[in-house]
BALOBA-1460 file (C-alpha; in Angstrom, 3 decimals):
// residues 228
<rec num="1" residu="x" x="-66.405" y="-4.455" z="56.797"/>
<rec num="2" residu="x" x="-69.804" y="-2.948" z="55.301"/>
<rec num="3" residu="x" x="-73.116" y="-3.784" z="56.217"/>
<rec num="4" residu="x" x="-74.470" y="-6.428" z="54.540"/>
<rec num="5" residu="x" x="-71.256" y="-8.103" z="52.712"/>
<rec num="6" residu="x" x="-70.257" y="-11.470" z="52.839"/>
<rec num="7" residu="x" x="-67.363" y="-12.489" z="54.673"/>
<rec num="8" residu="x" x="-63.989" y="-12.286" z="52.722"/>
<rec num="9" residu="x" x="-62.568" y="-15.683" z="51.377"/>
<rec num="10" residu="x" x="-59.091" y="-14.618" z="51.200"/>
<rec num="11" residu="x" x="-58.651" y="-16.390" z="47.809"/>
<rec num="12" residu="x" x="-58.220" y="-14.555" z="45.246"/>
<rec num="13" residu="x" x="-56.856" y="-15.178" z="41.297"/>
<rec num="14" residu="x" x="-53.846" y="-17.089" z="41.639"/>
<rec num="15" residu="x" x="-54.582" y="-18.616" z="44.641"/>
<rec num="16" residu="x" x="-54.546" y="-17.684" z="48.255"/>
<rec num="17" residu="x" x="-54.136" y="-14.142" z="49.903"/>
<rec num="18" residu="x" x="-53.931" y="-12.597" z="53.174"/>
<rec num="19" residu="x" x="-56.220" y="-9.993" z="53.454"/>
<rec num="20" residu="x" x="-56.073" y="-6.925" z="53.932"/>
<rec num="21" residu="x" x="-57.992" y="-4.041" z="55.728"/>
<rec num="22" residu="x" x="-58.622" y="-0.793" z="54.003"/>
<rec num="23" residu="x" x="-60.810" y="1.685" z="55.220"/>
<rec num="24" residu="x" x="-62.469" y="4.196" z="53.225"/>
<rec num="25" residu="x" x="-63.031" y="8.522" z="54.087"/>
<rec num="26" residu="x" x="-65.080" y="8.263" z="50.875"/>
<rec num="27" residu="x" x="-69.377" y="9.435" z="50.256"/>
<rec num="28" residu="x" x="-71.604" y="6.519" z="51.015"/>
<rec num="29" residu="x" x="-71.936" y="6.396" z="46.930"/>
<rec num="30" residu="x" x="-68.454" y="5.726" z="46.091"/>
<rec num="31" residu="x" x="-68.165" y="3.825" z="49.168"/>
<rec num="32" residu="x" x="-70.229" y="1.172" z="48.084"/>
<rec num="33" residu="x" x="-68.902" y="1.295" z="44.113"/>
<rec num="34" residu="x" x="-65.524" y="0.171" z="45.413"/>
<rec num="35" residu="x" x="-65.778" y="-2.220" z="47.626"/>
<rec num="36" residu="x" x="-67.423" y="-4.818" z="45.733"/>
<rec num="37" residu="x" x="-63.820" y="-4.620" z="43.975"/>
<rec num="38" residu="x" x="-61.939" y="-4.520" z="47.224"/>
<rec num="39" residu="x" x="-63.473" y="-7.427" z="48.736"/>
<rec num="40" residu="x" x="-63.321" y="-9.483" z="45.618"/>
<rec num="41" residu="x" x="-59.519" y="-9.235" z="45.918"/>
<rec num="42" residu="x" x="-59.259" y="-9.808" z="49.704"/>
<rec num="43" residu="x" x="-59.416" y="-6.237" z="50.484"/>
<rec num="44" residu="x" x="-61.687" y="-5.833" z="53.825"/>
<rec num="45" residu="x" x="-63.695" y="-2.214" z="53.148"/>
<rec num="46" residu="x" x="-64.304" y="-0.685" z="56.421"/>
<rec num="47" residu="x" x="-66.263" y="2.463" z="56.656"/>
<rec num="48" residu="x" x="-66.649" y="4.836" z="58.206"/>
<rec num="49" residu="x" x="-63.305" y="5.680" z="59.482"/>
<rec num="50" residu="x" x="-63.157" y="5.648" z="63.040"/>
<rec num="51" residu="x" x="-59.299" y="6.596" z="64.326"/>
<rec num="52" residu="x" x="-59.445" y="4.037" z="67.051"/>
<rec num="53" residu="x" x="-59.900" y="1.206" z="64.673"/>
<rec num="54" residu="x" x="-56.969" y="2.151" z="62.313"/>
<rec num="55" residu="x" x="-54.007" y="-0.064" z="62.513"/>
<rec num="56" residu="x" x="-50.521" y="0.996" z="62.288"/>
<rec num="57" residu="x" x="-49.784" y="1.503" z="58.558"/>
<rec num="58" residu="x" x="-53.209" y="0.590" z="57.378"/>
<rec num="59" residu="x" x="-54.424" y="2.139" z="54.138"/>
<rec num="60" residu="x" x="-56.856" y="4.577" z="54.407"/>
<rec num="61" residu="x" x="-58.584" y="5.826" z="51.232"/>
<rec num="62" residu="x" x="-59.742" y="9.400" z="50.699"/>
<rec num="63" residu="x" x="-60.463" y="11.790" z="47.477"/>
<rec num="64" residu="x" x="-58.185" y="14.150" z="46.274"/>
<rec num="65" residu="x" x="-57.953" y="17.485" z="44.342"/>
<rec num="66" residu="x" x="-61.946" y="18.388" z="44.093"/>
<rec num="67" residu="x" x="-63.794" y="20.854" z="45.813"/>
<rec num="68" residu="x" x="-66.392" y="18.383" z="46.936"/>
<rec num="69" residu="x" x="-64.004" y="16.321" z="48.941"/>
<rec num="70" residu="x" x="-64.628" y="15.214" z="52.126"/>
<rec num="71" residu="x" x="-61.808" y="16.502" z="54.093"/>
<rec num="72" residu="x" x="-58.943" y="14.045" z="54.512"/>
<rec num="73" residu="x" x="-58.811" y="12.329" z="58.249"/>
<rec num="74" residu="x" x="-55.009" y="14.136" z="58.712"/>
<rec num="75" residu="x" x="-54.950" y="13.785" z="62.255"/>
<rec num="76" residu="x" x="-56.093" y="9.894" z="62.255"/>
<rec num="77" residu="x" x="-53.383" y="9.691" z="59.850"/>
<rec num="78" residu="x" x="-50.602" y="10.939" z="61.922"/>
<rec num="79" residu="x" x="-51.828" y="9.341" z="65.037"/>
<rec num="80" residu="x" x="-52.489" y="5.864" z="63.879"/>
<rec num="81" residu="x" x="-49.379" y="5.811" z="61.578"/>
<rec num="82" residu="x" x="-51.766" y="4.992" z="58.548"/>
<rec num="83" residu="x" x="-50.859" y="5.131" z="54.846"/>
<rec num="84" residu="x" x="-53.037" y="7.537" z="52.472"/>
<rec num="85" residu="x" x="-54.199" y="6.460" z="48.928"/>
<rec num="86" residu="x" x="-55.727" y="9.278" z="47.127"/>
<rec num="87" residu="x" x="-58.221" y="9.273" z="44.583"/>
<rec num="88" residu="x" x="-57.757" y="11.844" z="42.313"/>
<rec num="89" residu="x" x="-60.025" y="13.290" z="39.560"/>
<rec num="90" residu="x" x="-57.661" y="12.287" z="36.506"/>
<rec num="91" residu="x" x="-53.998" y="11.029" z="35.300"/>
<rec num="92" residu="x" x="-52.831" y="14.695" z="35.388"/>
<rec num="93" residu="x" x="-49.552" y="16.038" z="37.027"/>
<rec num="94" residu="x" x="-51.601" y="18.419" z="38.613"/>
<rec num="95" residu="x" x="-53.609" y="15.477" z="40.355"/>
<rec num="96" residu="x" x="-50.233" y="13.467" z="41.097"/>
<rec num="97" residu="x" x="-48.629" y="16.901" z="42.978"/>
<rec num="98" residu="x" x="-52.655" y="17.406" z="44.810"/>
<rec num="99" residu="x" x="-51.946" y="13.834" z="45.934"/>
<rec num="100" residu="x" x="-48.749" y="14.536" z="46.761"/>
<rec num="101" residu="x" x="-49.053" y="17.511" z="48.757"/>
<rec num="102" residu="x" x="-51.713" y="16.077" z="50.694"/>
<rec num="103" residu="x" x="-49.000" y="12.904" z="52.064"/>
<rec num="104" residu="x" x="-50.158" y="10.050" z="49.848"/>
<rec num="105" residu="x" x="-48.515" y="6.807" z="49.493"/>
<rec num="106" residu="x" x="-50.453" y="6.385" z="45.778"/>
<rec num="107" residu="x" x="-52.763" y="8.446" z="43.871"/>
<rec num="108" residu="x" x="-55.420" y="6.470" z="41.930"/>
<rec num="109" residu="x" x="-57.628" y="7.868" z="38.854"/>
<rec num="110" residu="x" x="-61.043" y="8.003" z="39.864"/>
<rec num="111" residu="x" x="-62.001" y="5.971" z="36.562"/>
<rec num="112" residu="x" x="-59.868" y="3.660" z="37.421"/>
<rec num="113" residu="x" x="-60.457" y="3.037" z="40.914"/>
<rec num="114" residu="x" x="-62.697" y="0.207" z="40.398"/>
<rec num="115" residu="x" x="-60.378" y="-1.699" z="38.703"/>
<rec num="116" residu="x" x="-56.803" y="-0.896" z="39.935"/>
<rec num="117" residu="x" x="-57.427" y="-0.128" z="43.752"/>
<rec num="118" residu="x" x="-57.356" y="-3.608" z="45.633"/>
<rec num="119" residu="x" x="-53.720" y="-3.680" z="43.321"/>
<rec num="120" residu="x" x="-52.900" y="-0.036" z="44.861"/>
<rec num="121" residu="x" x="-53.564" y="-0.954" z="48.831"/>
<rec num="122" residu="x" x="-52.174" y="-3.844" z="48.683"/>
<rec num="123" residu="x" x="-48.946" y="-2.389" z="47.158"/>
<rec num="124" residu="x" x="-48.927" y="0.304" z="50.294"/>
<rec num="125" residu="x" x="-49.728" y="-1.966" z="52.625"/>
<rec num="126" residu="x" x="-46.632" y="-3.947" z="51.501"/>
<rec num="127" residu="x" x="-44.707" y="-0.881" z="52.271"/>
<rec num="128" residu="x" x="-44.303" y="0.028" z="48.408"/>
<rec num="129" residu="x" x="-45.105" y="3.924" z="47.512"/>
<rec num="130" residu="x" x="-46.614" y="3.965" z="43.819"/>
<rec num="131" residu="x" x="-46.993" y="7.868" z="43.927"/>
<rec num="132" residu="x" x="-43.040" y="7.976" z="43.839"/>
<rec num="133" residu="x" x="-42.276" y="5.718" z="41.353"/>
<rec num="134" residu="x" x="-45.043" y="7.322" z="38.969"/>
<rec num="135" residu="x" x="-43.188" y="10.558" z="39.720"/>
<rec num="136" residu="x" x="-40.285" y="9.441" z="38.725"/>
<rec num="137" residu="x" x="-41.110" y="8.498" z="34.869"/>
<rec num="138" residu="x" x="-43.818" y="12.015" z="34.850"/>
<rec num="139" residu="x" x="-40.482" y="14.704" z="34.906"/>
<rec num="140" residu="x" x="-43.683" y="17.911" z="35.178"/>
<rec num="141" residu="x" x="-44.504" y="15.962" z="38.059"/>
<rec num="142" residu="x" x="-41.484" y="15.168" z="39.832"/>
<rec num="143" residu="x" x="-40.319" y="18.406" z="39.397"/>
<rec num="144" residu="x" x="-43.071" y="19.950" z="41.044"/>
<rec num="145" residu="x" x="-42.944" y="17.498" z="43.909"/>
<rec num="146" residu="x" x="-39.113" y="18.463" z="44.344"/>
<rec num="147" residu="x" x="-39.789" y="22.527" z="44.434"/>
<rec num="148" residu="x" x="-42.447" y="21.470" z="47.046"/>
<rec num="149" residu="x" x="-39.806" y="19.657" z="49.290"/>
<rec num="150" residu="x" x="-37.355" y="22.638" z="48.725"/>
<rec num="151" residu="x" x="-39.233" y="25.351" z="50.063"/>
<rec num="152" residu="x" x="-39.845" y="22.968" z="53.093"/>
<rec num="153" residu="x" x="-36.152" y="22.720" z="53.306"/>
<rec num="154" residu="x" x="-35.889" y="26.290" z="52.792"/>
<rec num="155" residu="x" x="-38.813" y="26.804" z="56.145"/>
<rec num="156" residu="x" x="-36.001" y="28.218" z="58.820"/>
<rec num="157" residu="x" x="-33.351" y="25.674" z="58.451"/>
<rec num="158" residu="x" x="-31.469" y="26.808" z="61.212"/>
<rec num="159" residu="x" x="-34.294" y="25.886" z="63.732"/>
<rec num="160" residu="x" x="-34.420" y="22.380" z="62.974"/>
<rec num="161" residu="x" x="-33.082" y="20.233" z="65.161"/>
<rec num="162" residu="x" x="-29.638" y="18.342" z="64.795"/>
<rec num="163" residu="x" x="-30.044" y="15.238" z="63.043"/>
<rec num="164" residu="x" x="-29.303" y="12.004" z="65.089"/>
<rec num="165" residu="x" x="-28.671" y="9.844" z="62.415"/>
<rec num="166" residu="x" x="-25.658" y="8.240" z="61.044"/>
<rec num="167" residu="x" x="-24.674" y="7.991" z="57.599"/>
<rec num="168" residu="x" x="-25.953" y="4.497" z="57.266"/>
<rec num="169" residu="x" x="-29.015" y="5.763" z="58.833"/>
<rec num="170" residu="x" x="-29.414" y="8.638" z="56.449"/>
<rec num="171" residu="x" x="-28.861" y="6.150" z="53.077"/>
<rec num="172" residu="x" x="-31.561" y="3.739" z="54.340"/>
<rec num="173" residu="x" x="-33.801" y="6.722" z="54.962"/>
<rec num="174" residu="x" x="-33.185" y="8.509" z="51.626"/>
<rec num="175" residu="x" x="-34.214" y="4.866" z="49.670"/>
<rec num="176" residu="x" x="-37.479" y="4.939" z="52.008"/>
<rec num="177" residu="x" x="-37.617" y="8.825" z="50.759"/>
<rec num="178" residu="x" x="-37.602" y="7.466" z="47.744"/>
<rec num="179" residu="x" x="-40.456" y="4.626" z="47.705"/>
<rec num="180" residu="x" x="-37.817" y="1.291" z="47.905"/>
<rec num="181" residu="x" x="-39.097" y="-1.935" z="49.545"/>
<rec num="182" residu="x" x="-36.703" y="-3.146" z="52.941"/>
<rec num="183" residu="x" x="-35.658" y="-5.632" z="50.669"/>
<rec num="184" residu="x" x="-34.621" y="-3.847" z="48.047"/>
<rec num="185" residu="x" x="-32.704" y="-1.616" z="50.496"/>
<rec num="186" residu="x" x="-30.855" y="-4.785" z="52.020"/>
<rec num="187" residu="x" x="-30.448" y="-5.712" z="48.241"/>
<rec num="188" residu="x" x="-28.685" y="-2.686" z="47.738"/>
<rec num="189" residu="x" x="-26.576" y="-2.290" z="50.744"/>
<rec num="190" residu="x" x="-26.228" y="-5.988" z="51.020"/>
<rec num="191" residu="x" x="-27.442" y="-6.693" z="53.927"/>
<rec num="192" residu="x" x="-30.246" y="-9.273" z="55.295"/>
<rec num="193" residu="x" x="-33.818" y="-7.593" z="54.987"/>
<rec num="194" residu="x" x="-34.403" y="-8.557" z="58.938"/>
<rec num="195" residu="x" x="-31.378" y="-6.166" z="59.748"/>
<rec num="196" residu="x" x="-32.717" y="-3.450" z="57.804"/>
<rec num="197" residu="x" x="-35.827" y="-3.556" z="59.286"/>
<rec num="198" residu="x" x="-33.751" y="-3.686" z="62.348"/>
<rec num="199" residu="x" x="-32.272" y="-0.514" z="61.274"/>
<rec num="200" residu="x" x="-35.179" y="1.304" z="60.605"/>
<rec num="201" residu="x" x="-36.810" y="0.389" z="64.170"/>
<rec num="202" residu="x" x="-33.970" y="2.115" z="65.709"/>
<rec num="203" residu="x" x="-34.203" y="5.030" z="63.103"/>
<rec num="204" residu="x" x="-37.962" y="5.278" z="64.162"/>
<rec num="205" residu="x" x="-37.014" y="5.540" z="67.673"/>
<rec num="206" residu="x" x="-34.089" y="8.010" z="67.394"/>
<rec num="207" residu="x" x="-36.869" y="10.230" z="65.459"/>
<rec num="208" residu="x" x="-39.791" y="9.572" z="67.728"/>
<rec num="209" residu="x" x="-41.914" y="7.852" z="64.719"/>
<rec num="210" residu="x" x="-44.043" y="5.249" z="64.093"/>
<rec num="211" residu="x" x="-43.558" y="4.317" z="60.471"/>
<rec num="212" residu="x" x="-41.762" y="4.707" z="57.577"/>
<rec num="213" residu="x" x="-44.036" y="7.876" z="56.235"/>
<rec num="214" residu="x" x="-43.438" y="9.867" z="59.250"/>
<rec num="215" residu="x" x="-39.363" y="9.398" z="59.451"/>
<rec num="216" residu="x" x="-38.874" y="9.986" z="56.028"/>
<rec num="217" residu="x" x="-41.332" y="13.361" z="56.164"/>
<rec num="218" residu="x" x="-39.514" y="14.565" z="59.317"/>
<rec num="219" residu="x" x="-35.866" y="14.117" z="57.790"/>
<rec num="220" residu="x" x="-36.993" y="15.915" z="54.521"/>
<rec num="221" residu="x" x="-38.401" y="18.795" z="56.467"/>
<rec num="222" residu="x" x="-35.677" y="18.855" z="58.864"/>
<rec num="223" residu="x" x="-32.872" y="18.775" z="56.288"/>
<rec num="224" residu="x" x="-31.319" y="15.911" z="57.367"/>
<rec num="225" residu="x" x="-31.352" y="14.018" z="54.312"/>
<rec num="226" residu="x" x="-29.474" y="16.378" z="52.336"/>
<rec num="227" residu="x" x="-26.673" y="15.664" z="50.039"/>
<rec num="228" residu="x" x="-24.579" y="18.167" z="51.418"/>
């Protein structure tokens, strides 16, 4: 939490919510423009990023596709298991494919950001992946995200590693790929949402990963979710 805000309610409109902690890799200006918002809808601002403090899967908010930037916290990403929303200068593909590229779970419109963001973190921290399903109507977009995953494919295919995952495995895995909820995947494959998450515990330790990010990012670059 900021300096100087008052402690979060956890009520929000339409009653009660649990809050949520999102920390921001933004300038002390925008900082402090967004979390007035945040903390209105039970969003818990907490600045400046420190890597020890993230928690697994825990948004972390950072700008996008500007040369004034502050450089994006990769490795407290990848060590803390956290979840990247990018905000990005406009509603452009180019912005969507910069958010993209740089691993983010959502890519907000800075002029929207004051408005839509508690909505976007608490989305990701759900386990939802907004980026991908705003892809998916944007075809400029999507295909642009899709060349990018091919030419990872396409990085020395024959050093990657054998995959250890069955076919069930690999469906679940593609629908995380993909930006589906676990309960949408047990929808689908009906089954009970705790035994996909059961399934995707296993998955994580087969692969060595700590969230649902890293597995699917490993299987894409390693091939193994392929519709060969």
């Amino acid at each position: 939490m900021l300096p100087g805000m008052p402690a979060p309610t956890g009520v929000g409109a339409g009653g009660a919510r649990t809050l949520i902690r999102a920390h921001l890799a933004l300038d002390a200006e925008r900082t402090w423009g967004l979390s007035a918002h945040l903390h209105a809808w039970s969003v818990d601002p907490i600045w400046p990023v420190v890597a020890d403090e993230i928690g697994h899967d825990e948004p972390v908010i950072a700008r996008v596709g500007s040369q004034s930037d502050r450089e994006i916290p990769f490795d407290m990403l990848q060590t803390s298991g956290a979840r990247l929303i990018a905000i990005v200068p406009d509603e452009s593909d180019e912005s969507l494919v910069s958010a993209a590229a740089a691993g983010a779970w959502a890519a907000v419109p800075e002029k929207d950001a004051h408005v839509t963001l508690a909505d976007t973190v608490r989305a990701v921290s759900e386990g939802r992946c907004p980026l991908l399903q705003t892809a998916a109507s944007r075809t400029g977009a999507a295909f642009a995200i899709l060349a990018m995953l091919r030419e990872t494919w396409s990085r020395n295919p024959a050093s990657s590693p054998p995959s250890p995952l069955n076919e069930r495995e690999v469906r679940m895995l593609k629908m995380v790929s993909e930006g589906v909820t676990n309960r949408e995947i047990a929808e689908r494959l009906t089954l009970s949402e705790q035994t996909v998450k059961n399934y995707l515990s296993m998955v994580f330790e087969k692969m060595g990963t700590r969230s649902r990010a890293q597995a699917a990012t490993m299987a894409l670059e390693y091939g193994w979710l392929r519709g060969d």
